[in-house]
C-alpha positions as CSV (number, residue, x, y, z in Angstrom):
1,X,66.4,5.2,52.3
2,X,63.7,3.3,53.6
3,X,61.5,4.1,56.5
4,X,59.9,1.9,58.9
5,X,56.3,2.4,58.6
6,X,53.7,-0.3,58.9
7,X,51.2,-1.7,57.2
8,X,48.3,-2.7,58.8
9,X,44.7,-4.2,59.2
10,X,42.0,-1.3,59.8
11,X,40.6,-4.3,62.0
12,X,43.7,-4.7,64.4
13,X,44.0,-0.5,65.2
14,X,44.0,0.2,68.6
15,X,44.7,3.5,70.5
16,X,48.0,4.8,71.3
17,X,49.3,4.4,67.3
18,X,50.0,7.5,65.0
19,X,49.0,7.0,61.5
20,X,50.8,8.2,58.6
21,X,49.2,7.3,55.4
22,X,46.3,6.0,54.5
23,X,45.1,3.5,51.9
24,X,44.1,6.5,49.8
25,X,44.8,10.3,49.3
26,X,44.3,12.7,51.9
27,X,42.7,15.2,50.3
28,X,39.8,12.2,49.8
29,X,39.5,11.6,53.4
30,X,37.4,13.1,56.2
31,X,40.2,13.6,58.3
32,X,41.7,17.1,59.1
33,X,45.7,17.0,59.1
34,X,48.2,14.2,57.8
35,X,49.4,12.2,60.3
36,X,47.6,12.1,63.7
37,X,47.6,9.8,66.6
38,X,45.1,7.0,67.4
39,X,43.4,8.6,70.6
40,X,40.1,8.2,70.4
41,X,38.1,4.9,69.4
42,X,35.8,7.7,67.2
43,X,38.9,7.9,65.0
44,X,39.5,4.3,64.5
45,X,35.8,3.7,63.4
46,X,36.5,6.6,61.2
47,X,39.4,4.8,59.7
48,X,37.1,1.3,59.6
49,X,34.3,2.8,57.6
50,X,36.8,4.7,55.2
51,X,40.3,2.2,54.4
52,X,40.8,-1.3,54.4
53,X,44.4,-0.2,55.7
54,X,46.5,2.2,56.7
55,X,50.2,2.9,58.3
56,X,51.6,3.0,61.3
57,X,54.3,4.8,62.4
58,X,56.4,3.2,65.3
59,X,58.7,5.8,66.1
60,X,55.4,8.1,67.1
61,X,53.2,5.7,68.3
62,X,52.6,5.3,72.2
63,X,55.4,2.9,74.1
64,X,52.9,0.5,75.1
65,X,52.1,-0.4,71.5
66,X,55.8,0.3,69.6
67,X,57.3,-2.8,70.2
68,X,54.7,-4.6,68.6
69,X,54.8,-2.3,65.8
70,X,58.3,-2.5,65.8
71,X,58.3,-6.1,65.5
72,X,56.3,-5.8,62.4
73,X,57.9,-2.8,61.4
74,X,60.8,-5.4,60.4
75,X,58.6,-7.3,58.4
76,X,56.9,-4.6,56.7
77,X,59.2,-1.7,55.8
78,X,58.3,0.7,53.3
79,X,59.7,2.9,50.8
80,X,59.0,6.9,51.2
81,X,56.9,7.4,48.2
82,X,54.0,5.1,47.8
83,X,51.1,5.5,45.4
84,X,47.6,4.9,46.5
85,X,43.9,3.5,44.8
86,X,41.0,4.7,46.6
87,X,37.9,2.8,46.5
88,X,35.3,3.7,44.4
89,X,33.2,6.1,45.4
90,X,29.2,6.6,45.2
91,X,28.5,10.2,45.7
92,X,29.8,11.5,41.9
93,X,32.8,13.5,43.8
94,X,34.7,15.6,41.6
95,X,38.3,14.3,42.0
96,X,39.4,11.4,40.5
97,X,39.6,8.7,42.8
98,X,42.8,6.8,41.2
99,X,45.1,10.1,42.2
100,X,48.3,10.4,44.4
101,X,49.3,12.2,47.2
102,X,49.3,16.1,47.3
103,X,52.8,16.5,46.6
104,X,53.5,13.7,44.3
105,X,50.7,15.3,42.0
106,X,52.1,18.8,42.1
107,X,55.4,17.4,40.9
108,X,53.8,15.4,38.4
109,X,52.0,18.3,37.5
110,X,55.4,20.5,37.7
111,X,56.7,17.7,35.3
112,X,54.6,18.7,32.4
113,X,54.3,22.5,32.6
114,X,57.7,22.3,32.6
115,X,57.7,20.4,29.4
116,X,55.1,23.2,28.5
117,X,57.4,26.1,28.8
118,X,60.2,24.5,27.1
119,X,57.5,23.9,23.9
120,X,56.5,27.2,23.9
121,X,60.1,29.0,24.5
122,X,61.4,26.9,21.5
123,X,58.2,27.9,19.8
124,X,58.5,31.9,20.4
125,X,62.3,31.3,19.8
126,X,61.9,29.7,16.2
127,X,59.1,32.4,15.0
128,X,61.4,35.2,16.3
129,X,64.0,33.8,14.0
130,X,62.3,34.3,11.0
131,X,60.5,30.6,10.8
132,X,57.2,30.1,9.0
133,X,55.8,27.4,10.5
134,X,55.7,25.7,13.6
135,X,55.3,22.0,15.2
136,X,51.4,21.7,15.3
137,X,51.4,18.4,15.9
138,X,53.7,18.7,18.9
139,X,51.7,21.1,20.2
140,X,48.6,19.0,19.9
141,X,50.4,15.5,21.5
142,X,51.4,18.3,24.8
143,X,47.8,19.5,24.8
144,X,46.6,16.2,24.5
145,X,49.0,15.3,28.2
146,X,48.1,18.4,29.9
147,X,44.3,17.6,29.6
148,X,45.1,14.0,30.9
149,X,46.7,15.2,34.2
150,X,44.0,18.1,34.3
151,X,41.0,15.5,33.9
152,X,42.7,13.3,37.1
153,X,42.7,16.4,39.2
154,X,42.5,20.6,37.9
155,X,43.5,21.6,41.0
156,X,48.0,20.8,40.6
157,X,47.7,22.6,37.2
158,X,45.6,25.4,38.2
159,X,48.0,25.9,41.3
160,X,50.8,26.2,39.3
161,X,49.4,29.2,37.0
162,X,51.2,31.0,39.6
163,X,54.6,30.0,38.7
164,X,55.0,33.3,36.5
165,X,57.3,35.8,36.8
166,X,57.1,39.9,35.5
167,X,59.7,39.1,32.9
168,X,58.1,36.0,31.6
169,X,54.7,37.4,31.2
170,X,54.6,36.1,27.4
171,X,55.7,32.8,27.9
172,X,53.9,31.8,30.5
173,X,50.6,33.7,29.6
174,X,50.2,31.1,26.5
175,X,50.7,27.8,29.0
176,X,48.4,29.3,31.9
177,X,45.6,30.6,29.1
178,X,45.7,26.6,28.0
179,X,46.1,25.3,31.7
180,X,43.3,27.7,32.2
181,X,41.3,26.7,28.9
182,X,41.3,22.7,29.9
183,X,40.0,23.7,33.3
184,X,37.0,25.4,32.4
185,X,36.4,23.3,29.6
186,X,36.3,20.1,31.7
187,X,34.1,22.2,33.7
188,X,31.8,22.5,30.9
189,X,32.1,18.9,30.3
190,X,33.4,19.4,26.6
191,X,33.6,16.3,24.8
192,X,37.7,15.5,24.3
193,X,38.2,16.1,20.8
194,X,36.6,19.6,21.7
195,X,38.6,19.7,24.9
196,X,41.9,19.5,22.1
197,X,41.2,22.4,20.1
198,X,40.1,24.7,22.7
199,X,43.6,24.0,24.5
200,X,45.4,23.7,21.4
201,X,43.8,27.5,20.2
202,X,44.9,28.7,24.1
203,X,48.6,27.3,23.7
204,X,49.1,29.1,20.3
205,X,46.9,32.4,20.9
206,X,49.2,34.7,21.2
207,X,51.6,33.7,18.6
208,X,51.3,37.1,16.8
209,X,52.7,38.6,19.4
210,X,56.2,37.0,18.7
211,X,55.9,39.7,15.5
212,X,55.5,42.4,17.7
213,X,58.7,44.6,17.9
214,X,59.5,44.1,21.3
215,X,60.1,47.3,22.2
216,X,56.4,47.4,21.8
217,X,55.6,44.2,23.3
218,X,57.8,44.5,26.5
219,X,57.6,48.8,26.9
220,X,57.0,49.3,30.8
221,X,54.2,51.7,30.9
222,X,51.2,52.7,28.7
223,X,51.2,52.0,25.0
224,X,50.5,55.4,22.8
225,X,47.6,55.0,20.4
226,X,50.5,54.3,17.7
227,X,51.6,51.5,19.7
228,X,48.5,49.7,20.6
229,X,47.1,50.0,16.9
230,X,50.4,47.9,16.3
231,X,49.7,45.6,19.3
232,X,46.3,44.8,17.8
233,X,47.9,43.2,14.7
234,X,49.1,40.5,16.9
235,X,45.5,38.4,16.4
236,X,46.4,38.9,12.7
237,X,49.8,38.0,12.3
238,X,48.8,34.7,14.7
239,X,46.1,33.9,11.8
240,X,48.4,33.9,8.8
241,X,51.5,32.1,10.7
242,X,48.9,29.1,11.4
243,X,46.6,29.3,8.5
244,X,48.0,27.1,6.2
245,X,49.0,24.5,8.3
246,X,47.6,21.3,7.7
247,X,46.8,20.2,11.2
248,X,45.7,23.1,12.7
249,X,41.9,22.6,13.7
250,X,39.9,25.3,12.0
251,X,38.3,26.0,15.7
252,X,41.8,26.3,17.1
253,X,42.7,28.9,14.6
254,X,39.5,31.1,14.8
255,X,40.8,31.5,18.8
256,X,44.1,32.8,17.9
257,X,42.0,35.6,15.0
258,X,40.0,36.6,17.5
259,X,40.5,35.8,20.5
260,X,39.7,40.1,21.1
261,X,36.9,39.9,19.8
262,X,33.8,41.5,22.0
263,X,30.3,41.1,22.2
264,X,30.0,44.2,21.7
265,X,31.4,44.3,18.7
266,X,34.6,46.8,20.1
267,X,37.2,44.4,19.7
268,X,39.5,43.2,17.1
269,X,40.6,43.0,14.1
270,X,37.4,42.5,12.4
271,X,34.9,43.9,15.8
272,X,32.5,41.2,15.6
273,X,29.2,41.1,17.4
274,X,28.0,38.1,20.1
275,X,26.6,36.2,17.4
276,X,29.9,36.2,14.9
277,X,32.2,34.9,17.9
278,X,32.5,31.0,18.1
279,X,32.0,29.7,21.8
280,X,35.3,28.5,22.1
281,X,36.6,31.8,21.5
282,X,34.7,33.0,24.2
283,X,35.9,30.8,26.3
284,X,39.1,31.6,26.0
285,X,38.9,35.1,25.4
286,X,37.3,34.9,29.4
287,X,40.8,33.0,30.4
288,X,43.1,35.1,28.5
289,X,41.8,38.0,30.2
290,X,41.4,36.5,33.9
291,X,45.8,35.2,33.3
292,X,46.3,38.8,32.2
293,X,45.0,41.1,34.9
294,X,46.2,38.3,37.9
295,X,49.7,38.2,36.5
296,X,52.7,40.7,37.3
297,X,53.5,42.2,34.4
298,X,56.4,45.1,33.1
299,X,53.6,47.7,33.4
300,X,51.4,46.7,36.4
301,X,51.4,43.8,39.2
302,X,48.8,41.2,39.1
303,X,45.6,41.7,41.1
304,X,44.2,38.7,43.6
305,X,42.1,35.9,42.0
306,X,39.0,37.3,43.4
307,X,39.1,40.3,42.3
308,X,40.2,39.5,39.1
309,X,36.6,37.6,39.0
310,X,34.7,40.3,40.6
311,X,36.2,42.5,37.6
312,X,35.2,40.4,34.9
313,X,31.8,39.8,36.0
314,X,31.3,43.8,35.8
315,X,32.8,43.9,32.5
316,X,30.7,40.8,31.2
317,X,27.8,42.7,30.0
318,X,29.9,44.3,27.1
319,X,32.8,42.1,26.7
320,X,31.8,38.7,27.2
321,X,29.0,35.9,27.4
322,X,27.4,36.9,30.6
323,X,26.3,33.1,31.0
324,X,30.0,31.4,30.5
325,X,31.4,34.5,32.6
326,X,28.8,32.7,35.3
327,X,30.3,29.3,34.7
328,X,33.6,30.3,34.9
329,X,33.2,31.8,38.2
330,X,31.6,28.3,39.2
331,X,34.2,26.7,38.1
332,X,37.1,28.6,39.7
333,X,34.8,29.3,43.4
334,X,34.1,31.5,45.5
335,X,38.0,31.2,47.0
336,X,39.8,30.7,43.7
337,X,43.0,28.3,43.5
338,X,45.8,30.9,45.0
339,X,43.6,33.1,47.2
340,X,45.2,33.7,50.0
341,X,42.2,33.9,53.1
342,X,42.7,34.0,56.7
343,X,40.8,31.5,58.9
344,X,39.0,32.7,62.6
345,X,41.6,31.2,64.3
346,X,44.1,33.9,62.5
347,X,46.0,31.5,60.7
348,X,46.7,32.2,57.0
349,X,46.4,29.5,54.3
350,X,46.8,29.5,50.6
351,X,43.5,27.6,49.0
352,X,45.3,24.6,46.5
353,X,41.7,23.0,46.0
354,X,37.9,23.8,45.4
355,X,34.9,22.0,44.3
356,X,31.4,22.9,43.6
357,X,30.4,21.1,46.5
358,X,32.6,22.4,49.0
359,X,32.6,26.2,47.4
360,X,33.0,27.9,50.8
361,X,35.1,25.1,52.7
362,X,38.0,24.8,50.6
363,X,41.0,22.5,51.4
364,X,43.7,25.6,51.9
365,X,47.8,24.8,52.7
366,X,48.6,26.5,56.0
367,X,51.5,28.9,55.5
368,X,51.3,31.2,58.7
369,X,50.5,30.5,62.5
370,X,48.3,33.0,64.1
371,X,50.8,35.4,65.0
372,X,51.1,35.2,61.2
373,X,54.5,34.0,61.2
374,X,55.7,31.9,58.7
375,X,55.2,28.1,59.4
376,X,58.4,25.9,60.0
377,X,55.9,22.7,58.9
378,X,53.6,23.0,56.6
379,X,50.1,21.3,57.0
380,X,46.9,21.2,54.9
381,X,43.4,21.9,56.2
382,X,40.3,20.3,54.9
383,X,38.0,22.9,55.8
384,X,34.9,20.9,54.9
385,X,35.1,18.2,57.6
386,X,33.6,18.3,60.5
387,X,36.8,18.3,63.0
388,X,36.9,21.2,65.2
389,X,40.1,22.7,66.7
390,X,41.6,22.8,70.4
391,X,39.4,25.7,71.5
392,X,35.7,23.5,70.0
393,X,35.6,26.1,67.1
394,X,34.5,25.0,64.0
395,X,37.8,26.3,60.9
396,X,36.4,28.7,58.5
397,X,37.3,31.3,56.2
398,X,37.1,35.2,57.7
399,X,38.6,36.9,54.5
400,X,40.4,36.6,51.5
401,X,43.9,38.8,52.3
402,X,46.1,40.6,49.9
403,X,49.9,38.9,50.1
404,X,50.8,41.9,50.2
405,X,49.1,42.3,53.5
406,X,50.9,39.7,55.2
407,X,53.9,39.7,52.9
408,X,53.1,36.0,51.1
409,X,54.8,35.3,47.7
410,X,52.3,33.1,46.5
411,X,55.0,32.0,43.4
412,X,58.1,31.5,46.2
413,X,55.7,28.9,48.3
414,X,54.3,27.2,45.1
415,X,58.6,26.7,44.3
416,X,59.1,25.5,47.4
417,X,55.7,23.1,47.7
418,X,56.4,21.7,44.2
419,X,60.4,20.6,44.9
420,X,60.0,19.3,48.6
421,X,60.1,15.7,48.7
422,X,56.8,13.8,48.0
């Protein structure tokens, strides 16, 4: 069903109309909520500088200016879902600038880890069932999408590393590792082709494991010294399922061998030192490690984001490259994707975006008021503007919080965000 919005001139604003949507995304604007009313002739130069047009809704907007709107409203209605081309921008911004709304991207997003699953459950399936081989190339052409939608913008993807569950663990592991991979490796600014393998060795790393005996691989508590000596074959067994393939990217295959490897030269199978591992295998050896200690698993629950990064830096001096352990935390920010953090107003957000340039102002998703109650509307901040709230206090983050500590199931809002309508 349509609803009556209307286009219009950024030249013929005037106070007393409420804007809806812009000529671009919102996350690309200055501004600090969606939707907000024309009160102030600040804002509508705001609005002149930045779009070329916006909309306006009547059915907000002041009396004195909604028949006029309404009148055009007639002329101009709109469907719900509307896509939007920024114009270029100068400053060398991180986010694409030819993107869609929040929630349009997050389903879009949704769309092809869902497709990712289903590969990888077919995948796990099939190798269970005795098969030698598996689709390579099929792999590759879902690698090859994922790294599309996570070139426009990281941040949907990354976000939706949280859709895991305890009894899942193996199946989504491999998809977030890759999700994961393609993240830091645009980071890096990895040519492509490069970008392909190192996502294509993250999908398919843990394929060993589907030889595991899952009494093993799914026991809820510690492994004996039997057990893990078993679980360490799984590098192996990922090696000679994928070695004679054709397609498979000799790169791509030296991440599932030894992706536990250390620099150290205490991992396995064959405890190579710094020097032996490739770089993409440190790469993803970083990843795999960052998925497995955040994630809820049949033995332990997942830690928080930060900490998970706090944690790897300490181990970095005898696990991994110190200097890509550096970069990763650069990449991911000083409030990773999924922290939860709690604003000096009291109000608790979830951050859904980061970049380099905006490390300590994130753009968070408001979840709770500041009687941290759950929040019947949801509304995203852009903490690095420079609007202020009702009491002339600039937003910024306190704290990171445990959900635990305010009872936040970051996977239940992610459901929820991801299947509300765009």
């Amino acid at each position: 069903m349509a609803e009556s919005k209307v286009k219009m001139n950024v030249a013929n604003l005037a106070t007393g109309m409420y804007v809806c949507e812009l000529d671009r995304p919102w996350l690309e604007s200055p501004f600090l909520f969606q939707g907000f009313p024309l009160d102030d002739e600040t804002i509508i130069q705001q609005l002149q500088d930045l779009c070329e047009y916006v909309y306006v809704d009547p059915e907000r907007s002041e009396s004195s200016v909604r028949s006029k709107l309404l009148t055009l409203g007639s002329k101009h209605t709109t469907s719900n879902k509307s896509v939007f081309t920024a114009k270029p921008r100068s400053n060398g911004g991180d986010v694409t600038d030819n993107i869609i709304d929040y929630r349009e991207h997050l389903q879009l997003a949704r769309r092809i880890h869902t497709r990712a699953r289903s590969f990888v459950s077919e995948m796990q399936s099939f190798v269970r069932d005795g098969g030698e081989s598996i689709d390579v190339q099929g792999a590759q052409t879902l690698v090859s999408d994922m790294a599309d939608n996570i070139m426009v913008n990281p941040h949907a993807m990354m976000w939706l590393t949280y859709l895991k569950q305890r009894h899942e663990y193996t199946m989504t592991h491999s998809v977030n590792v890759c999700i994961l991979a393609l993240t830091f490796g645009r980071h890096l600014k990895l040519e492509r082709e490069t970008l392909e393998i190192l996502g294509l060795g993250a999908l398919l790393h843990d394929i060993g494991k589907l030889r595991i005996p899952s009494e093993i691989l799914d026991k809820p508590g510690r492994l004996t010294p039997g057990e893990f000596e078993v679980m360490k074959k799984h590098p192996s067994e990922g090696f000679s399922i994928l070695k004679d393939d054709k397609y498979i990217h000799p790169d791509a295959l030296e991440i599932v061998h030894h992706h536990h490897e250390r620099i150290s030269g205490t991992g396995y199978p064959d405890r190579l030192d710094s020097e032996s591992i490739n770089f993409l295998t440190k790469v993803v050896s970083i990843v795999d490690v960052y998925d497995a200690i955040t994630s809820d698993r049949c033995y332990h629950d997942g830690i928080s984001p930060y900490k998970a990064l706090q944690n790897i830096y300490k181990w970095a001096e005898a696990q991994f490259d110190k200097k890509l352990v550096e970069e990763f935390m650069s990449c991911m920010g000083v409030y990773p994707i999924g922290s939860i953090v709690e604003l000096n107003n009291h109000r608790i957000g979830i951050v859904i975006s980061t970049t380099p340039k905006t490390r300590l102002r994130p753009i968070v998703l408001l979840v709770m008021d500041e009687h941290h109650e759950m929040c019947d509307i949801r509304r995203i901040l852009n903490l690095s503007t420079q609007s202020w709230d009702n009491e002339n206090e600039r937003l910024e983050i306190n704290k990171i919080v445990e959900p635990a500590e305010v009872g936040i199931r970051v996977r239940e809002v992610l459901e929820q965000e991801s299947l509300a309508p765009a």
